[in-house]
C-alpha positions as CSV (number, residue, x, y, z in Angstrom):
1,X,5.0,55.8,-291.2
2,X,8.4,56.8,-291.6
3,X,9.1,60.9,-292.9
4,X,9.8,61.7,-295.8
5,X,13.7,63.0,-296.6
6,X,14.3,66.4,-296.7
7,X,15.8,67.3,-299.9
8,X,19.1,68.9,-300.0
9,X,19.5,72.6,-299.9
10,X,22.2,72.7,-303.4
11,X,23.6,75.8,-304.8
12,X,25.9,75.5,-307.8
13,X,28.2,77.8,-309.9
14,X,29.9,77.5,-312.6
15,X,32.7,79.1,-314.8
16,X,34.5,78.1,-317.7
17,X,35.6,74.3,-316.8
18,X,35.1,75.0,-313.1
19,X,32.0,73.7,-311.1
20,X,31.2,74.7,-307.3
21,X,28.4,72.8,-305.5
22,X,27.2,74.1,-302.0
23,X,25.2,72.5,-299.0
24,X,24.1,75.6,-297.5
25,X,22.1,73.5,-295.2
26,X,25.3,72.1,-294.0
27,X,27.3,74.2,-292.2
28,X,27.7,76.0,-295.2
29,X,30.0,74.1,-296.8
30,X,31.7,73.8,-300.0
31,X,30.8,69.8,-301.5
32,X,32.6,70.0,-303.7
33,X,34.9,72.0,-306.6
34,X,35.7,70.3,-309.7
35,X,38.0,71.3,-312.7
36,X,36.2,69.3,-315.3
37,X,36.2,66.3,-313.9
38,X,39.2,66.6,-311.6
39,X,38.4,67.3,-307.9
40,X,39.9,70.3,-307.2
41,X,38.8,69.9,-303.1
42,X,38.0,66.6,-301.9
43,X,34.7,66.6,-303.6
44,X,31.3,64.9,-303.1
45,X,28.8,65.3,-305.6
46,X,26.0,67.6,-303.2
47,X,23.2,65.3,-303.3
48,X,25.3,62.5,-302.1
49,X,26.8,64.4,-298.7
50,X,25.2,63.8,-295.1
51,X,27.2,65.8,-293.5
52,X,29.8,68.8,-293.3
53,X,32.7,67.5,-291.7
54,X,33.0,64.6,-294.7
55,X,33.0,67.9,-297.2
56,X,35.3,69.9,-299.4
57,X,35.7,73.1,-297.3
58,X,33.4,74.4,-294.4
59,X,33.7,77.9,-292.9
60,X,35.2,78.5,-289.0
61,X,33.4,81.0,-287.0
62,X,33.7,82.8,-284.6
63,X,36.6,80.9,-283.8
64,X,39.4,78.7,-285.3
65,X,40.6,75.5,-284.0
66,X,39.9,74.4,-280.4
67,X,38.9,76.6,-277.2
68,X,40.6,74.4,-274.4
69,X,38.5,72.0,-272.0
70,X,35.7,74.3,-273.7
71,X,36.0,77.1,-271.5
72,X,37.4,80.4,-271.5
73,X,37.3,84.2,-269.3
74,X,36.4,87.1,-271.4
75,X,36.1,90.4,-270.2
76,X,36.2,89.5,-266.4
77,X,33.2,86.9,-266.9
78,X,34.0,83.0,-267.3
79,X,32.0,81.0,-269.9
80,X,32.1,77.5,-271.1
81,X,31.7,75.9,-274.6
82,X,29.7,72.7,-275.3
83,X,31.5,69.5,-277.1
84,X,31.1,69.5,-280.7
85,X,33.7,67.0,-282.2
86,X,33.6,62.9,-281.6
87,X,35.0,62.6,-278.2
88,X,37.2,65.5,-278.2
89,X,37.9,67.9,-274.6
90,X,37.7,70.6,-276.7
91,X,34.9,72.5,-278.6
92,X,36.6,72.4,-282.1
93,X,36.0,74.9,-285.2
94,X,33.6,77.0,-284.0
95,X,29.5,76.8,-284.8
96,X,29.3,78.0,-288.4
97,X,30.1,74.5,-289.5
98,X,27.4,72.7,-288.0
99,X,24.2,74.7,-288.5
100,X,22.3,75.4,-292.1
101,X,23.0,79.1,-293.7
102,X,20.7,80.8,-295.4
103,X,20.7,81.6,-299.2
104,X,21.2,85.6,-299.6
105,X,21.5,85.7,-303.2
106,X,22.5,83.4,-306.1
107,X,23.9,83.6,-309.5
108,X,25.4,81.4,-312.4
109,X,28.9,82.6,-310.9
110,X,28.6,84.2,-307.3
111,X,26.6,83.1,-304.2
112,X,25.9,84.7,-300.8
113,X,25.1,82.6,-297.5
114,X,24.3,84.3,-294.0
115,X,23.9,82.7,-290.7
116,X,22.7,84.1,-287.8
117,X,23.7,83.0,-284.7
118,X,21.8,83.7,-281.0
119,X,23.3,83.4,-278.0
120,X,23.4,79.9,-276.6
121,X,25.6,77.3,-274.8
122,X,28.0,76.8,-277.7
123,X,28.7,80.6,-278.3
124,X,27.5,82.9,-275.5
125,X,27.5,85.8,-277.9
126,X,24.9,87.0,-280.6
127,X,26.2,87.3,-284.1
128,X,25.8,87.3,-287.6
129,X,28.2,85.8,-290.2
130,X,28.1,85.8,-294.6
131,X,30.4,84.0,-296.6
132,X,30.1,85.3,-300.4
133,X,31.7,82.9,-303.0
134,X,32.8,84.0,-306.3
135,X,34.0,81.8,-309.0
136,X,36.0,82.5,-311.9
137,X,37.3,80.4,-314.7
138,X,40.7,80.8,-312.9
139,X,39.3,79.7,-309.6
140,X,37.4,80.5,-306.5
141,X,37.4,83.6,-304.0
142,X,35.6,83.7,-300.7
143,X,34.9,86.2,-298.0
144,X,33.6,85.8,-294.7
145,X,32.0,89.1,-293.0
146,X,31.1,88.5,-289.2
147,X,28.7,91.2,-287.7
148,X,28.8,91.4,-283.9
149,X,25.1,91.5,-282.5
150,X,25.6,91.2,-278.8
151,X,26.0,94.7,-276.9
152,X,29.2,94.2,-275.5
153,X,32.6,93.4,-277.3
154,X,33.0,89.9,-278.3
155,X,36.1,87.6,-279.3
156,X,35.9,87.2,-283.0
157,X,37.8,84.8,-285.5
158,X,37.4,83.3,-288.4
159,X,39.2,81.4,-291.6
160,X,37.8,77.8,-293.8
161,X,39.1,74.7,-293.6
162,X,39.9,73.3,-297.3
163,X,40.3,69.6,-297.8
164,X,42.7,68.8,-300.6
165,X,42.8,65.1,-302.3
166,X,46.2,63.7,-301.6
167,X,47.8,62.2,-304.4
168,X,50.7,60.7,-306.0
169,X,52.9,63.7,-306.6
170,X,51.1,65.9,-303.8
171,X,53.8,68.6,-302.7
172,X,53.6,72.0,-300.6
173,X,55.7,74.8,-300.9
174,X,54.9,77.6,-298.0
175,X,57.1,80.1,-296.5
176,X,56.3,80.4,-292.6
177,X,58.4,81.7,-290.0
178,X,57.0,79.9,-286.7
179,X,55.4,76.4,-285.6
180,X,53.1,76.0,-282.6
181,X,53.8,72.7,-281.1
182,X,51.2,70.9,-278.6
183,X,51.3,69.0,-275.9
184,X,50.5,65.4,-277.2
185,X,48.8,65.0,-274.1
186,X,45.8,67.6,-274.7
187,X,46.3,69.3,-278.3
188,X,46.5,72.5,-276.9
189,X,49.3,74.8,-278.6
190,X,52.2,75.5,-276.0
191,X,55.0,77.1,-277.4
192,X,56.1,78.9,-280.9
193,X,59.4,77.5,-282.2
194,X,61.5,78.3,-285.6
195,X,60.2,76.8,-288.6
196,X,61.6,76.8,-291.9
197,X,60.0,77.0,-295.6
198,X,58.3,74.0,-296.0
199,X,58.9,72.5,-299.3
200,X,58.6,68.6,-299.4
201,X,56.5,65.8,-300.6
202,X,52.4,65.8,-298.5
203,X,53.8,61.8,-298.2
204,X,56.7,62.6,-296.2
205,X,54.9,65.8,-293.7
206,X,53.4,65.2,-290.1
207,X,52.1,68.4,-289.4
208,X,49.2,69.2,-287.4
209,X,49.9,72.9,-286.6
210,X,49.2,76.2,-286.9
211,X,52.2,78.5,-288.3
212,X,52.8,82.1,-288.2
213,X,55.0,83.9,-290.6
214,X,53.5,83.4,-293.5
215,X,54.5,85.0,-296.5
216,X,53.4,84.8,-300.1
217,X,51.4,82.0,-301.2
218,X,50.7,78.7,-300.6
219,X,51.9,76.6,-303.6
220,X,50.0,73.1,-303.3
221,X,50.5,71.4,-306.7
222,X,50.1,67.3,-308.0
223,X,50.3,65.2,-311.4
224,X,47.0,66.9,-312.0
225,X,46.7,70.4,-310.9
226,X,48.7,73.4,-309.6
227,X,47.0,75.7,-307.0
228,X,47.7,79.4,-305.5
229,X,46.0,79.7,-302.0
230,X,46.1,83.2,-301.0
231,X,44.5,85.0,-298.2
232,X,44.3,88.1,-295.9
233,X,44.5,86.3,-292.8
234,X,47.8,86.3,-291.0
235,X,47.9,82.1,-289.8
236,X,47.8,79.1,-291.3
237,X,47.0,75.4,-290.4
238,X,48.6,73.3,-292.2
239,X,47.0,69.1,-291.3
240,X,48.7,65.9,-293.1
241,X,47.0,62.7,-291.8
242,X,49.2,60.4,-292.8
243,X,46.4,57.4,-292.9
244,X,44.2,59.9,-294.9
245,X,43.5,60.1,-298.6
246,X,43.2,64.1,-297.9
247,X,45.4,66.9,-296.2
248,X,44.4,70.2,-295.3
249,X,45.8,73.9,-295.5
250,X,43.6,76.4,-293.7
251,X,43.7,79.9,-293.7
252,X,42.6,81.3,-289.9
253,X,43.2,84.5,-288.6
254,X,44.8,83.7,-285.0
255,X,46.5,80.6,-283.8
256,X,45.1,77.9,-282.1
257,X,43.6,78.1,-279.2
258,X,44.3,81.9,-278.5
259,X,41.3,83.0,-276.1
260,X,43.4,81.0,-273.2
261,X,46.5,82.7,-274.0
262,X,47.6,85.7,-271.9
263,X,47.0,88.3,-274.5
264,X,44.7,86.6,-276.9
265,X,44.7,90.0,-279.5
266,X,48.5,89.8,-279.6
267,X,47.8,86.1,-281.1
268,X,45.1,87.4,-283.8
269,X,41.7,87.1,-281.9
270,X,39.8,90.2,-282.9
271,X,37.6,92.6,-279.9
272,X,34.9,93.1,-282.2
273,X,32.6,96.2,-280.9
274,X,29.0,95.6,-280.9
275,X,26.9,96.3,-283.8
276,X,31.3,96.3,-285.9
277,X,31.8,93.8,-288.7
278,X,35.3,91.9,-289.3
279,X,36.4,90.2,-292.7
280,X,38.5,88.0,-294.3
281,X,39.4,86.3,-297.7
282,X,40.4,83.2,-299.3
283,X,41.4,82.7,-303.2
284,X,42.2,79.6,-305.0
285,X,43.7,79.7,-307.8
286,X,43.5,76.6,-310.0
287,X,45.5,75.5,-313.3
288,X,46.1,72.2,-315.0
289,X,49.6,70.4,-314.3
């Protein structure tokens, strides 16, 4: 006899014509965010999604990006990562993304989500992680607190990765100073170079990089919406599949990759002190054309 299906953990919020559904139970991610009917974030009505990776926006923690051949030293001890991402070297966006939160609290217009996390072979340390989602009728804010709960310093960083539809008239304008280029051969960031305001057409940019520099906002606008994506963090990814019907502009707080690099805190990873908490935020800002 076959088991029943679990129903889907679904939180929703709503303000003035904009509608946030949540899958806390996966990864807790954003399904969707809808302007009326317009899809704000590549958006899946909750029910309907399996998984978080397909979703609108899922959270990265306690690391952005990829940690290299899933290893890395730390305080004089080496550890190693486990494979989290198709067939990928690399353990990629952290742990947050693939395991269910926990409701905290709920209301018509702000939600709370908490995950704790216990020491195992993806993340060696003990942590706990909220992200508090606030909607207003002029958008979305969201903060991510993470709470170290190991006793000894840990290497903490965080940011969300927003999918965006890609349409017609898609266009970026962000002002960045630097561009980590990889090595096509492993993914791996090697080397900053000059980069300068990008301002074009998604159609006509192949990035998949993480910048540094940032400044302002980023201004990501179509034939059916204009958005403001602002955050405290100090990077940004910016991803533009070109065989993808999406594109993605992610807020992180160190670049890619960083734990390998000589000085990792000089690249934005964070030695978070046990029992020390370390935040960041994300707005979205959403108009009609």
């Amino acid at each position: 006899m076959n088991e029943p299906t679990p129903t889907p953990h679904i939180v929703e919020l709503r303000a003035g014509a904009l509608r946030l559904a949540l899958r806390p139970d996966l990864g807790g991610c954003i399904a969707g965010l809808w302007l009326d009917d317009v899809a704000v974030l590549r958006s899946t009505e909750p029910a309907a999604l399996a998984a978080s990776r397909p979703s609108g926006c899922y959270p990265l923690v306690p690391y952005s990006n990829r940690i290299g051949f899933r290893h890395f030293d730390w305080q004089g001890q080496a550890y190693t990562t486990q494979p989290n991402f198709d067939q990928s070297p690399h353990s990629v966006h952290g742990v947050g993304w693939k395991r269910p939160w926990q409701v905290v609290s709920s209301t018509e217009t702000e939600a709370v989500l908490r995950y704790v996390h216990a020491a195992d072979d993806h993340w060696p340390f003990a942590l706990e992680a909220t992200q508090t989602f606030t909607l207003t009728p002029g958008g979305l804010q969201l903060r991510m607190a993470i709470t170290n709960q190991a006793d000894q310093a840990q290497p903490v960083g965080l940011g969300w990765h927003p999918y965006f539809p890609k349409r017609a008239d898609s266009h970026l304008h962000i002002e960045v100073a630097e561009r980590w280029d990889s090595d096509p051969s492993d993914e791996l960031p090697r080397q900053a170079v000059t980069q300068p305001t990008i301002d074009a057409p998604v159609s006509e940019l192949r990035f998949d990089n993480c910048f540094q520099g940032w400044q302002g906002a980023a201004l990501i606008r179509d034939e059916a919406l204009t958005l403001r994506l602002t955050s405290d963090l100090s990077y940004l990814v910016v991803f533009t599949p070109q065989t993808k019907d999406y594109y993605c502009v992610e807020p992180v707080s160190h670049v890619s990759n960083a734990i390998q690099m000589a000085d990792p805190l000089a690249h934005g990873l964070v030695s978070l002190p046990p029992g020390q908490t370390h935040e960041g935020t994300m707005t979205l800002a959403v108009e009609r054309a």
